[in-house]
N, C-alpha and C positions, 0 to 999 in steps of 0.2 A: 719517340715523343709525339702523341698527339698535339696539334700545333693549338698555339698559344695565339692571340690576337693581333692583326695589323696593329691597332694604337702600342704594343710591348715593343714591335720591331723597331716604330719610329723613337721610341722612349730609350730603346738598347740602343741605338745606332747615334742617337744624340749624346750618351753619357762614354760611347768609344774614344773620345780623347782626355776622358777625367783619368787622375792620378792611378794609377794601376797598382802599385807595391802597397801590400799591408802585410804585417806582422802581426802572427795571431796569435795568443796563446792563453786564451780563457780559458780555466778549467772548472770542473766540479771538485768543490768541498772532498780534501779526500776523505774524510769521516763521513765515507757513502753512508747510505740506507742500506738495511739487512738486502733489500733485494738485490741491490748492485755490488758486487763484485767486483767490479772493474773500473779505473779510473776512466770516467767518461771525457772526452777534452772535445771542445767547442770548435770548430773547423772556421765556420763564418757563421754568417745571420744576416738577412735582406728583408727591407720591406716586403709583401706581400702583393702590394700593387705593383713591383716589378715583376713580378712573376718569376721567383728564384730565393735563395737558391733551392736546387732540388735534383733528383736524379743522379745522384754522384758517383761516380766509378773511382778505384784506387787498384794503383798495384805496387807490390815491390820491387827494390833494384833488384835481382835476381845474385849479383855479385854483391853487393856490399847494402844489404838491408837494411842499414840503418837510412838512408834516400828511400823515401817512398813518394808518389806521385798521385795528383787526385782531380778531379777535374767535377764540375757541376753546372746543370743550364746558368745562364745561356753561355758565355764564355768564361768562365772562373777556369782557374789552375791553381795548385799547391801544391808544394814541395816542400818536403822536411829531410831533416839530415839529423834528427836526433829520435828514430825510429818510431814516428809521429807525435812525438810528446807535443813540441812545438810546429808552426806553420806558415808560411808565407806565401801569401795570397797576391799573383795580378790576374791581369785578364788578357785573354789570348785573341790574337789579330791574327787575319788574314786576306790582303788587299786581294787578292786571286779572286779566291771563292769565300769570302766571308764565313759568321759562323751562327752555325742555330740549331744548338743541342743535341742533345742525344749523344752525352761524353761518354768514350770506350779507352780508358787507357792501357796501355801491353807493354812490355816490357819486353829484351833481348837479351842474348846470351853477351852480348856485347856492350852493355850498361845504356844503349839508346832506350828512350824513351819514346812512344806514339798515342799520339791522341787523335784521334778519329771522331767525325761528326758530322755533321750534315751542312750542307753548302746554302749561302744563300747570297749571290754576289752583288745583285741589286740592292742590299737593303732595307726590299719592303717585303716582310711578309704577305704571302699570297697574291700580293698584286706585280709584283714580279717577276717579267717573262722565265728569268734561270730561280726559279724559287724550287729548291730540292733537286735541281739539275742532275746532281753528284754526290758520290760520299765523296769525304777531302780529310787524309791522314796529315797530321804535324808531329814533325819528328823533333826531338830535342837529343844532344848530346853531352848535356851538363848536369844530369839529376834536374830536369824539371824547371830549371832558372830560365832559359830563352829556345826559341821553337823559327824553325821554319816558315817560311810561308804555304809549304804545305803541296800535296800532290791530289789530283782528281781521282777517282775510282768508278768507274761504271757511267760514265755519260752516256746517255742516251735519249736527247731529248725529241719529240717535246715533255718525255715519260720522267717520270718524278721518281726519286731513292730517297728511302727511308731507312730507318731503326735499323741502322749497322751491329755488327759487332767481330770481333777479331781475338786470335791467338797466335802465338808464334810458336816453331818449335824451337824445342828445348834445347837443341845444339847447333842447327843450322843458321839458326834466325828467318827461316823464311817464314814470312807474313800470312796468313788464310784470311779472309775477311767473307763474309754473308751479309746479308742484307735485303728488304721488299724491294719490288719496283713494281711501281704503281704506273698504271696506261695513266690515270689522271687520279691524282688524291683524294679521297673523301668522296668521289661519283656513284651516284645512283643511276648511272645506265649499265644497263645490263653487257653492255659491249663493253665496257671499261674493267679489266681485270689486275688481280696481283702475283707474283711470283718470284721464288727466292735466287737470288742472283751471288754470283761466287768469285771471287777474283783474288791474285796471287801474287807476290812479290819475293823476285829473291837475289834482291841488291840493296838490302838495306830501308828500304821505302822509296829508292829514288822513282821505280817504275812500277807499273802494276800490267799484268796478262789482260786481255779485253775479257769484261764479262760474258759470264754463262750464264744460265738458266739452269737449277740444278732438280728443281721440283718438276716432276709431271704433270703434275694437278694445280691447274690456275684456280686463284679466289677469284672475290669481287673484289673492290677497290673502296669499301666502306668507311675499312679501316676497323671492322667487327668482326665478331667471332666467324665467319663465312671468307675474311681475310686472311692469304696467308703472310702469316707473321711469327718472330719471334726464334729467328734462325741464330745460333751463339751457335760458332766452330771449335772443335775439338780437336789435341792431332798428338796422337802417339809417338814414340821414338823412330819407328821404321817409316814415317811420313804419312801413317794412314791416318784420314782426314774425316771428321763424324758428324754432321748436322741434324739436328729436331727444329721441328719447327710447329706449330698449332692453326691446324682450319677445321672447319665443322667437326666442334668437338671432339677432333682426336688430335692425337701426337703423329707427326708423320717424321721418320725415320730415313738419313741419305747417307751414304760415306763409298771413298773414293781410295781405291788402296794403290794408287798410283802416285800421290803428293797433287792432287788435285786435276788431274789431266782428265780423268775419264769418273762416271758416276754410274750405280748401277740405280736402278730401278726404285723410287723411297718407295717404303713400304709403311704399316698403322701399326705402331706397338702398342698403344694405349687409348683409352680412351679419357677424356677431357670431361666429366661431366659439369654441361650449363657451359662450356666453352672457355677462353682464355680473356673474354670480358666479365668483370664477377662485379654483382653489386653490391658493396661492402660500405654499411653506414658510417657518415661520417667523410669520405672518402668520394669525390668529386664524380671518378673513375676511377678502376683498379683491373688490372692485367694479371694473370697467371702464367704468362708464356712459357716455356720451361729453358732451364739451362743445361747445356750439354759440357761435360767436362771428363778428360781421363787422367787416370792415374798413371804418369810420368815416374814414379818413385822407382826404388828399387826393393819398396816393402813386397809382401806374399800377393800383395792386390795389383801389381801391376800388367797396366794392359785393360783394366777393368774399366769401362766407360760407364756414365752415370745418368743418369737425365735427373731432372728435380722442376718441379709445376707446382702450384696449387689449382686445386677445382674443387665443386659443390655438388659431391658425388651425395655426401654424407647428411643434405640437406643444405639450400638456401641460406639458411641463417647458421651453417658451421663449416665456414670453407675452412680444409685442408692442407697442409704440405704434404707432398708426395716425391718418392725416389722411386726409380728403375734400374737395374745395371744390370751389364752384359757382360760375362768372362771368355766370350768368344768372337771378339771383330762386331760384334749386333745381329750376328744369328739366333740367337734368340736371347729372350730377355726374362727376368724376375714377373712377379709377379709384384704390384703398386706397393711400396711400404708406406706405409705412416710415419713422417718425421716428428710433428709435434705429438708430445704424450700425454696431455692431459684431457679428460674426461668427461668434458665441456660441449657446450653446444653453442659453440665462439668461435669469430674467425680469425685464422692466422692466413698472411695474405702478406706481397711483395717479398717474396723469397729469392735467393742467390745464393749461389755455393761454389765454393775453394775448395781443391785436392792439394794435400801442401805436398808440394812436387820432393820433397824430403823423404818425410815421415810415412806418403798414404794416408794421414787423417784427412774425412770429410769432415767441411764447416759447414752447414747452412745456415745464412740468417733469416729472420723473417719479423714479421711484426707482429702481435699476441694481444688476445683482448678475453685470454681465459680465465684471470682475474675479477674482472671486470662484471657488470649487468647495464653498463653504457658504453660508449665509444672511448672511452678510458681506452690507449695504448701502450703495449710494452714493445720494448728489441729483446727479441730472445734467439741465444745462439744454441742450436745441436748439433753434437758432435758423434763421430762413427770411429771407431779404431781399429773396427774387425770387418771392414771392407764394406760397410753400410746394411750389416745385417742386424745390427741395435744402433741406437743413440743416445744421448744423455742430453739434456736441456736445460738450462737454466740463462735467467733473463740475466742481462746484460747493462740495458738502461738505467738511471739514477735514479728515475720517477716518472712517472707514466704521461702524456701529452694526450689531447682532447682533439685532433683535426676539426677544421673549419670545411664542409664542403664545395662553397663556393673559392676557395683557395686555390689554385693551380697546386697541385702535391708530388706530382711528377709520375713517370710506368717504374720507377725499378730501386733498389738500393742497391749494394756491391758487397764485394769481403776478396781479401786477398790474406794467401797466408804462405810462412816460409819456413822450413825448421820450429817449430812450434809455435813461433809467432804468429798472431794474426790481427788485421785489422779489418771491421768490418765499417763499414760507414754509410749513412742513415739520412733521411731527414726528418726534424722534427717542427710541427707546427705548436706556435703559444702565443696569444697575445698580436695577433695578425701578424704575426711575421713566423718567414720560413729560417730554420737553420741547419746544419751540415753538423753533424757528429761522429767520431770516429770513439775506438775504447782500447785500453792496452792488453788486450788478451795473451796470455803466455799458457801454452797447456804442454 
């Protein structure tokens, strides 16, 4: 999360003891539009002058799918138990280390749920001495209903952590987590640098390993393409662990085939062209970071690790989605595929992708403007079933949305998927207000 303004912090931290529990369950008209396919259902909706909602992560119970879990700036939570048809929305505390976006939630073999974010224990954005001190995991043990107060990760001040993000594996339950850590946020000296930091738990969340440093190569601290950023951990059955990350437009490459104890060398698998800051109309700011994810399955593709970015290799005005994958540990890799297929010189942009730890299908979502000859939006999903070597596309959304660029819009959307289920979830801007959308995908 690029940070949002002092006046949003004092405005969040004042409405911390309004009523928390909401019942959501708006939907769309099921007599979609030809385009939609898929029952779109309403998550939430917030002013615009709060700056939310946005940014939204979700996953599945892993045991009993019908609980899924969702989280969006600045402190929203949801929980459904009827495989996201409906939803139940409060807001998440934490008197420790407070909370200031950048939602990551993960899921265990043991039906616990974590939400991971970023810390701000003072209250004031930016003007507070512990402002981004720490990542800070909250764990819940009930499907998403009530949460901890939460644990620290990587303190190190006076240096500042940023854009988390986490995986657990698939039988252990131990925790991976990545993340920036910035000498000083947002600096323009030259001595002030970034680099991706790593830490481990394997008790549940109650403790975490002291941070590493897992990148060679330090950025600046801008918070721009020269930044390094955009680390999402990966981790196979045998504990080997795979991070990408993006700085001076390339993709930089790390993994640890110890369960995270030791790192070898990251290396450039790809290049990023125009970097992992795109400028895409309509659209405040927009990130391409890439996600890293493996296939867990017991399909033909297991083992195979994935990366997935957008960049403006293809030109300025037609940014891209892009996949990479490796069928050997990331000794070497594919050559870039094209995920979106149409023909256009549009940008598709805010991308994330699911391996459904079942099946082996990839998901990627993204957002689509190849319709379109204005900032007209779609959510369009593609799918891979032969290990990411085709895809098939088709939009998702009920009707297309027009972003405001002075709008806060958030860096990322989400998708989680399980046995053929999948739920991807979005935000939509209409009418000065931001809202959270999820869709019932079954493939």
């Amino acid at each position: 999360m690029r940070h949002i303004s002092m006046v949003y912090g004092v405005v969040f931290w004042a409405l911390i003891g309004c009523k928390t529990t909401q019942k959501v369950t708006d939907t769309v008209d099921l007599n979609l539009p030809k385009q939609a396919l898929y029952q779109n259902i309403k998550m939430d909706e917030g002013l615009a002058i709060l700056t939310g909602p946005c940014e939204p992560s979700i996953a599945f119970n892993l045991q009993n799918p019908q609980n899924l879990v969702a989280g969006s700036v600045l402190n929203n939570v949801y929980y459904s138990q009827d495989a996201g048809r409906t939803w139940t929305k409060k807001l998440l505390k934490s008197k420790s280390f407070g909370v200031y976006g950048d939602p990551c939630i993960v899921n265990d073999p043991s039906c616990n749920f974590y939400y991971l974010h970023l810390a701000n224990p003072d209250g004031q954005a930016y003007a507070g001495s512990k402002f981004l001190n720490q990542i800070v995991i909250q764990k819940s043990t009930d499907g998403g209903q009530t949460w901890n107060d939460g644990v620290g990760i990587g303190k190190n001040e006076p240096k500042q952590q940023d854009k988390e993000w986490a995986v657990v594996h698939p039988t252990t339950g131990q925790i991976y987590v990545t993340w920036t850590e910035f000498d000083k946020y947002g600096s323009a000296n030259t001595e002030h640098k970034s680099r991706i930091q790593f830490a481990t738990s394997t008790d549940a969340g109650a403790t975490f390993s002291e941070a590493i440093t897992i990148s060679n190569l330090e950025g600046d601290a801008l918070d721009d393409d020269k930044t390094t950023e955009g680390a999402v951990p990966a981790v196979d059955t045998d504990g080997n662990v795979y991070v990408a990350w993006s700085v001076n437009n390339q993709i930089h490459f790390d993994k640890s085939m110890d369960n995270g104890i030791t790192w070898i060398e990251d290396t450039v698998i790809a290049d990023q062209t125009g970097g992992w800051t795109q400028d895409i109309p309509g659209i405040g700011r927009c990130n391409g970071m890439p996600v890293t994810v493996v296939d867990v399955s017991n399909s033909p593709f297991k083992g195979n690790i994935y990366i997935n970015w957008t960049d403006q290799r293809n030109g300025k005005d037609n940014t891209d989605v892009f996949l990479i994958k490796s069928s050997d540990a990331g000794a070497t890799w594919s050559q870039p595929i094209r995920v979106n297929q149409d023909k256009t010189l549009s940008h598709q942009f805010f991308t994330w992708m699911s391996v459904d730890p079942i099946t082996g299908y990839i998901y990627i979502v993204y957002y689509d403007r190849s319709p379109y000859s204005d900032t007209q939006t779609d959510v369009v999903l593609s799918v891979s079933t032969d290990g990411g070597t085709t895809f098939s596309s088709e939009c998702i959304s009920s009707s297309p949305f027009t972003p405001n660029p002075d709008i806060f819009f958030g860096d990322y959307n989400n998708i989680s998927s399980y046995n053929g289920m999948v739920r991807p979830i979005w935000t939509r801007s209409e009418n000065g207000k931001l809202s959270i959308w999820t869709a019932m995908v079954k493939k």
